[in-house]
Structure formats: structure tokens, C-alpha cells
Backbone as ProteinMPNN parsed JSONL, in Angstrom:
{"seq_chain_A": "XXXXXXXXXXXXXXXXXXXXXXXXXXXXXXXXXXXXXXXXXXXXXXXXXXXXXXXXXXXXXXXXXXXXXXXXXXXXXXXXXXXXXXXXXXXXXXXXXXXXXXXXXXXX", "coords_chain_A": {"N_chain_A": [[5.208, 4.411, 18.739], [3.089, 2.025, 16.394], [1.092, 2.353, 13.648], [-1.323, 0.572, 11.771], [-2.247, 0.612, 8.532], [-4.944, -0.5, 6.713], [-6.532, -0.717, 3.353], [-9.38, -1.411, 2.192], [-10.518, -2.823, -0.982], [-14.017, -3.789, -1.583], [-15.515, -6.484, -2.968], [-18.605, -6.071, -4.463], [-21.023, -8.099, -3.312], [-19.54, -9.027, -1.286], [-19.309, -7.11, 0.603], [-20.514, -6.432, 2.692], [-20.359, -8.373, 4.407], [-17.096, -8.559, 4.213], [-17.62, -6.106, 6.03], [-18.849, -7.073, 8.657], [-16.725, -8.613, 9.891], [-14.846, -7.112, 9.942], [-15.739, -4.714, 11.88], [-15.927, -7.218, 14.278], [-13.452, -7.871, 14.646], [-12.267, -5.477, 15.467], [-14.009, -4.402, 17.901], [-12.831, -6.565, 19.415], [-10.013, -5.637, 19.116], [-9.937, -3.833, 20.5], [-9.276, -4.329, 22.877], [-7.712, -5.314, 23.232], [-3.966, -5.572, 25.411], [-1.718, -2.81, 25.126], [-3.033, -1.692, 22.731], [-4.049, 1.122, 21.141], [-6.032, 2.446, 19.82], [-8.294, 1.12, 17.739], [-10.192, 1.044, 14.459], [-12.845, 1.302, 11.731], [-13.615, 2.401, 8.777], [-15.379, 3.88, 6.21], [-15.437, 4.853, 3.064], [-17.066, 7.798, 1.301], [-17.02, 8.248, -1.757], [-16.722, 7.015, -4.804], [-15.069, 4.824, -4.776], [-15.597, 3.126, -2.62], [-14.503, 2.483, -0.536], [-12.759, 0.603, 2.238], [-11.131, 1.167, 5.625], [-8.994, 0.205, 7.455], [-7.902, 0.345, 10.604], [-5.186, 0.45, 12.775], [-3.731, 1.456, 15.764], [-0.649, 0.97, 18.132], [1.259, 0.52, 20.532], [3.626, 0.12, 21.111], [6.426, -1.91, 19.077], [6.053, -4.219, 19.663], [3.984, -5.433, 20.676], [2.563, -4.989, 18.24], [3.467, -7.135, 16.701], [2.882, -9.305, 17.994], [0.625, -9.465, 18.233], [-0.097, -9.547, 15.368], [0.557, -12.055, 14.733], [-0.931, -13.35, 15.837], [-3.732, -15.504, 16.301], [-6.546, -14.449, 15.837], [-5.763, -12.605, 13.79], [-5.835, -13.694, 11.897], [-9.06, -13.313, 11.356], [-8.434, -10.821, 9.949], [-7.22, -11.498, 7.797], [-8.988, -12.876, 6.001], [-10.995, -11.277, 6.225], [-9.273, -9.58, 4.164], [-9.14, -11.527, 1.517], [-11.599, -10.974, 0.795], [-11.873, -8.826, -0.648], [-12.099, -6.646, -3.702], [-9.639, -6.107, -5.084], [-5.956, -6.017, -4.485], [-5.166, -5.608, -1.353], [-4.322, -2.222, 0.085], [-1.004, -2.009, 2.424], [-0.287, -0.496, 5.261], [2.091, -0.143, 7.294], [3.381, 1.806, 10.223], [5.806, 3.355, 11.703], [6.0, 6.008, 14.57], [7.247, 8.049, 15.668], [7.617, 10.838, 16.642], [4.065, 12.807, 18.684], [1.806, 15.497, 17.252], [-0.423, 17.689, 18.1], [-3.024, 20.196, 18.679], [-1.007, 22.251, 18.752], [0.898, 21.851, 17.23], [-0.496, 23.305, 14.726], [-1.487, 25.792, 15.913], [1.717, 26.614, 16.241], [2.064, 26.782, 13.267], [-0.044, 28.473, 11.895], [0.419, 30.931, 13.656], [-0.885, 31.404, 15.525], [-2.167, 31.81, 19.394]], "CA_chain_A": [[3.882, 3.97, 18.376], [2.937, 1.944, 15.681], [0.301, 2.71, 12.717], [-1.28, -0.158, 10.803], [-3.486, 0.728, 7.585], [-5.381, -1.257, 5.566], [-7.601, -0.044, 2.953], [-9.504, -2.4, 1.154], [-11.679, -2.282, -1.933], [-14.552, -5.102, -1.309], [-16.327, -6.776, -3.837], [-19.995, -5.701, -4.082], [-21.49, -8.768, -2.871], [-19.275, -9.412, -0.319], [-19.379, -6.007, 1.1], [-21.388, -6.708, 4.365], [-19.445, -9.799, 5.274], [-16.182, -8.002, 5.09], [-17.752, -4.611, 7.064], [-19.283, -7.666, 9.508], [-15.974, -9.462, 10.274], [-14.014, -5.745, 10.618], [-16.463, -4.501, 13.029], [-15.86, -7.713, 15.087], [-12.563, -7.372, 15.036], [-12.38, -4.09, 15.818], [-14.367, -4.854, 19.075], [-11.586, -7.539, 19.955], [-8.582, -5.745, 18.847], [-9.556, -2.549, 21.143], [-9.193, -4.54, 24.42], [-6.237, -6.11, 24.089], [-3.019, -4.382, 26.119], [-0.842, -1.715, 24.354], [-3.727, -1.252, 21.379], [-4.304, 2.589, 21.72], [-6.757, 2.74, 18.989], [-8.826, 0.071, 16.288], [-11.442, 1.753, 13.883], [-13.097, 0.467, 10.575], [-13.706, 3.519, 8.228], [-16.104, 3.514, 5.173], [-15.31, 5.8, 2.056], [-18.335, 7.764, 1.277], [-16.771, 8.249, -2.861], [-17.233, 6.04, -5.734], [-14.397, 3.741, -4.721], [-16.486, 2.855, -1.77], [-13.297, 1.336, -0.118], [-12.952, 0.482, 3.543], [-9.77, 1.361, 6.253], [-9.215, -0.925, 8.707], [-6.79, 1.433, 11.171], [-5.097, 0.171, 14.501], [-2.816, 1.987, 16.991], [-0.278, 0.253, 18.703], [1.97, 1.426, 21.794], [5.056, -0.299, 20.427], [6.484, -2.792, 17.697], [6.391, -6.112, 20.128], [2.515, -5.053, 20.731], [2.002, -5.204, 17.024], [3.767, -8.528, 16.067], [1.93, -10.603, 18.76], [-1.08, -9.042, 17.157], [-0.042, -10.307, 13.361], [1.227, -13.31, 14.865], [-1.983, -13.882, 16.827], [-4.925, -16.233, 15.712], [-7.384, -13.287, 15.861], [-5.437, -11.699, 12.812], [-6.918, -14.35, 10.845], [-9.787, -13.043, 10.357], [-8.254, -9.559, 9.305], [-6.799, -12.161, 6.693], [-10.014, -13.289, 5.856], [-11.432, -10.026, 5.379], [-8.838, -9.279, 2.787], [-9.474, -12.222, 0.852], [-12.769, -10.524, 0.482], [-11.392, -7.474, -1.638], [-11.799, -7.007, -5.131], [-8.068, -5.97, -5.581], [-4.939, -6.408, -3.762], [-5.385, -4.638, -0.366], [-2.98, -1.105, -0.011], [-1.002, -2.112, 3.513], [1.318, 0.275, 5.314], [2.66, -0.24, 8.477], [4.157, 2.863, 10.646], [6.548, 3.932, 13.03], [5.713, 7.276, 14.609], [8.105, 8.999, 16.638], [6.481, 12.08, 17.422], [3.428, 13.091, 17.138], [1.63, 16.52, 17.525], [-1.496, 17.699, 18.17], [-2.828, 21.395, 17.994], [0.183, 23.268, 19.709], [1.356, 22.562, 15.815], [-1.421, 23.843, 14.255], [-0.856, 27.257, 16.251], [2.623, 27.089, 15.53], [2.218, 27.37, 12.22], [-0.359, 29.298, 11.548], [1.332, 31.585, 14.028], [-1.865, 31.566, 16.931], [-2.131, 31.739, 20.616]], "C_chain_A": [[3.933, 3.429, 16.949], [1.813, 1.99, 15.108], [0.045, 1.168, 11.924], [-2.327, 0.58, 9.909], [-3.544, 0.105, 6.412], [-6.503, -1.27, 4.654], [-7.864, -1.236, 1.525], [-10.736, -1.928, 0.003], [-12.833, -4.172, -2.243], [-15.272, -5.478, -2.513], [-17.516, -6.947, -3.637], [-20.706, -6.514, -3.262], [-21.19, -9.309, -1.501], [-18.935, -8.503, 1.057], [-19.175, -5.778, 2.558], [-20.903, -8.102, 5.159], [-17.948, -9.332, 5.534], [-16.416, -6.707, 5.988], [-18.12, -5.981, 8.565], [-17.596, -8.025, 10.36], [-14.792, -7.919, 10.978], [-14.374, -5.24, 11.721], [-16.353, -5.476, 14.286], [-14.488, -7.768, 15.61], [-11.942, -6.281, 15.7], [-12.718, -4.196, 17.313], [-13.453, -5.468, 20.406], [-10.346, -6.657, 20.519], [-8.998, -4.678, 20.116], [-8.855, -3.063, 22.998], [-8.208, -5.197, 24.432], [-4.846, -5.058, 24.708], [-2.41, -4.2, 24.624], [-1.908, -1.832, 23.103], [-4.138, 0.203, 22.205], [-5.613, 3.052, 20.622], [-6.994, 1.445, 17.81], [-10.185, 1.123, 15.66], [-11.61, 0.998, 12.587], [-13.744, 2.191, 9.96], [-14.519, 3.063, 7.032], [-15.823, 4.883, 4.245], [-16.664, 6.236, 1.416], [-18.118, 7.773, -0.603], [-17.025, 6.979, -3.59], [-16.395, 4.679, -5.379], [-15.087, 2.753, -3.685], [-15.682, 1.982, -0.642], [-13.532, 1.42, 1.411], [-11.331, 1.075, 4.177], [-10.157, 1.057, 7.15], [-7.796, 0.071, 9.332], [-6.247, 0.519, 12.938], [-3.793, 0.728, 14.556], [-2.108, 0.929, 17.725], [0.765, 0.98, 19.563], [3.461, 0.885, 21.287], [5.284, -1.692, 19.192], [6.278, -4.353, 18.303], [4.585, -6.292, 20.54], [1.997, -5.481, 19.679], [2.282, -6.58, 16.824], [2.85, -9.044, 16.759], [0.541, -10.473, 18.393], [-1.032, -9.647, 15.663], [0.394, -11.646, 13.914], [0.117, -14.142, 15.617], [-3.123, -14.765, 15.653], [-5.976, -15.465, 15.645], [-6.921, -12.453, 14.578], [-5.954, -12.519, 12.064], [-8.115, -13.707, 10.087], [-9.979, -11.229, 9.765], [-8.141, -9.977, 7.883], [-8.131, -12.177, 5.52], [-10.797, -12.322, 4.776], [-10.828, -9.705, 4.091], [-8.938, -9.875, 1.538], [-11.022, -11.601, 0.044], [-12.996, -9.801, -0.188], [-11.315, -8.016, -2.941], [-10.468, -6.883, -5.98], [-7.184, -6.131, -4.183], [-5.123, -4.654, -2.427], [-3.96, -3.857, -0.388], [-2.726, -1.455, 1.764], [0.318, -1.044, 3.87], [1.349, -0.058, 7.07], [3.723, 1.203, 8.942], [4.674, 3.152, 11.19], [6.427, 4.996, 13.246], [6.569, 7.448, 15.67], [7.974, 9.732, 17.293], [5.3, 12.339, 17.097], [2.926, 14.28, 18.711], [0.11, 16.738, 17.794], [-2.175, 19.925, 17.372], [-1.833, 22.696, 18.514], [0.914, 23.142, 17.666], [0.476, 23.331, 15.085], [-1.207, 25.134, 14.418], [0.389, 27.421, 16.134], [2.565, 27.521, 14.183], [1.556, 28.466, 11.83], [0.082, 30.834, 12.826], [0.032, 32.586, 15.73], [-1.71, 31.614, 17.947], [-3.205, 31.379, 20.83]], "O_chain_A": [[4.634, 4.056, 16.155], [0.975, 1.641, 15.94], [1.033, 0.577, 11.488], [-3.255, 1.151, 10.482], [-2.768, 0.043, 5.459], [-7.52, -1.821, 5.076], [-7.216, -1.666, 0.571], [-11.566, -1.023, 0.091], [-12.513, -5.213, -2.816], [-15.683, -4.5, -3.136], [-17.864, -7.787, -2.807], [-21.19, -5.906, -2.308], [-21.987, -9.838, -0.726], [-18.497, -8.893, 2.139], [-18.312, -5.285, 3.284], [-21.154, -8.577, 6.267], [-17.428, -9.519, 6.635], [-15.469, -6.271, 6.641], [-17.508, -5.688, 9.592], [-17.463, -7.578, 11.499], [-14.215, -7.809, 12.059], [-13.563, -5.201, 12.647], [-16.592, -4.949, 15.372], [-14.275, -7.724, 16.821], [-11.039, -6.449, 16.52], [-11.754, -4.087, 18.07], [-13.341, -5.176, 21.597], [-9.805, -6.703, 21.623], [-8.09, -4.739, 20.946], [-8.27, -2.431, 23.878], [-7.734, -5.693, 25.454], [-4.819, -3.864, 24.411], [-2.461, -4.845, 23.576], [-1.224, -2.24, 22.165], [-4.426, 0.369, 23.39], [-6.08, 4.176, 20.804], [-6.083, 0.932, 17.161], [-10.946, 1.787, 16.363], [-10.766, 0.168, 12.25], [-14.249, 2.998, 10.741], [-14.418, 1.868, 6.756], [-16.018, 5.969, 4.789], [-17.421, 5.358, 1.001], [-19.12, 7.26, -1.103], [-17.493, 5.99, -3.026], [-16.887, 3.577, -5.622], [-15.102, 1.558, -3.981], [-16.144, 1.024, -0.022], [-14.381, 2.191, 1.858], [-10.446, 1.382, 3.379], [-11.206, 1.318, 7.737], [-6.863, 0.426, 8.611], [-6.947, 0.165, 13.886], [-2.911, 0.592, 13.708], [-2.778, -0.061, 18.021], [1.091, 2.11, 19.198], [4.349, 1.732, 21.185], [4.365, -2.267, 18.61], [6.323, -5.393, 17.645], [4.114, -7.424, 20.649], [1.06, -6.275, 19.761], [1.293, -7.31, 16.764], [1.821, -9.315, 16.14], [-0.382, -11.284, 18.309], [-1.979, -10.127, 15.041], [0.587, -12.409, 12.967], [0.225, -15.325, 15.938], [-3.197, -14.582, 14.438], [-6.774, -16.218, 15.086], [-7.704, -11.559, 14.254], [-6.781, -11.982, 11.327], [-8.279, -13.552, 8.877], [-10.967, -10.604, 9.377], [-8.616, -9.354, 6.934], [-8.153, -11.586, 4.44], [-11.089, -12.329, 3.58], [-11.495, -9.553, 3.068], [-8.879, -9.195, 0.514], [-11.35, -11.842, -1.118], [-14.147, -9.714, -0.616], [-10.855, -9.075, -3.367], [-10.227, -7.333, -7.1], [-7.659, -6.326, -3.064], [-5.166, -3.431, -2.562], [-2.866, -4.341, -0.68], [-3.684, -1.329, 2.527], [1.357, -0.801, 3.254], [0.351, -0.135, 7.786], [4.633, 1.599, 8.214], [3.869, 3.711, 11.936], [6.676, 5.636, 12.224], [6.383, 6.74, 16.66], [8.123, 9.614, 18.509], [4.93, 12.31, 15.923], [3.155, 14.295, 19.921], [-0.579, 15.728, 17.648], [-1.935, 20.563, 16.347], [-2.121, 23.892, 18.562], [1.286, 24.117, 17.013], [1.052, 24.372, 14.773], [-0.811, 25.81, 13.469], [0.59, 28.6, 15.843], [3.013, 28.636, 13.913], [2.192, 29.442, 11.431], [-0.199, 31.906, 12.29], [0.092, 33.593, 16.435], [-0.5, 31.39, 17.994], [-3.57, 31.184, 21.989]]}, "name": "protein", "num_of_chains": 1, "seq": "XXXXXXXXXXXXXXXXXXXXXXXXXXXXXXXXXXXXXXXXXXXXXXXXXXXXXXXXXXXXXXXXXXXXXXXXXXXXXXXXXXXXXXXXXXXXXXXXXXXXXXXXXXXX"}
């Protein structure tokens, strides 16, 4: 699975045009195959920043997604930030749920 996150910090005015264009995306990205998850996140703190989040089922899922004409206006959006957007891209290997949780803390 891959992880994209992109957390932007918008400039006041343009706020509601990049939450508009995320939200439509968002919409898009959820229906295309192998997306397992799109969300748009709002920071409730002073930074007031956004996270643009998508799930992907593998790495040939993701490219055709960055490589697609629909990533545009992820582009777009970023242009819209008052600083240089933080991007990470992820490979996940495993992942857990709460069977770790009770491992650790040592529950049944």
C-alpha cells in the first residue's frame, strides 16, 4: 500500500478555493480503482493547515494517479499555499490494527 500526504498551509484569502478544489478532488480520487482511501483534513490550531491524504493499493495505482490529468488540480491547489507544501509519499508493508494495541498494552 501506498500513503500520499500533503499538508498545506493556504493563504488566508485563498483558503476556500483551495478547501473547494480538495473536496472535489477528493470526490474523484475515491472512485477510481485501487484508491482505498482520499480525505481532506482541516487543522483546528493556529497553523490552520490542511492534509490532503490518499490510500493507494499499490505503487502502479499511484503513478497513473500523479501522472493523470486530474492531479492537476492537486497541483493547483498547492500553488495556493502560503509556503512550500510538506509532501511524503509511503510504502507500507504491514499494517496493524488493534490486535497491536492489545499486544502491547498486554490485553485480551
Amino acid at each position: 500500500m501506498f500513503i500520499s500526504f500533503i499538508k498545506l498551509l493556504p493563504q488566508p484569502d485563498k483558503r476556500q478555493a483551495m478547501i473547494d478544489i480538495l473536496k472535489n478532488l477528493e470526490a474523484l480520487t475515491r472512485g477510481k480503482p485501487d484508491c482505498k482511501c482520499c480525505c481532506v483534513y482541516e487543522q483546528l490550531n493556529d497553523t490552520k493547515a490542511i492534509l490532503y491524504l490518499e490510500q493507494w493499493q499499490n505503487r502502479e495505482a499511484l503513478e497513473r494517479h500523479v501522472q493523470s490529468s486530474m492531479y492537476m488540480r492537486l497541483l493547483t491547489a498547492m500553488e495556493l499555499s502560503g509556503e512550500a507544501p510538506e509532501i511524503q509519499f509511503c510504502e507500507v508493508s504491514e499494517t496493524m490494527g488493534m490486535e497491536l494495541i492489545e499486544a502491547l498494552r498486554g490485553e485480551k
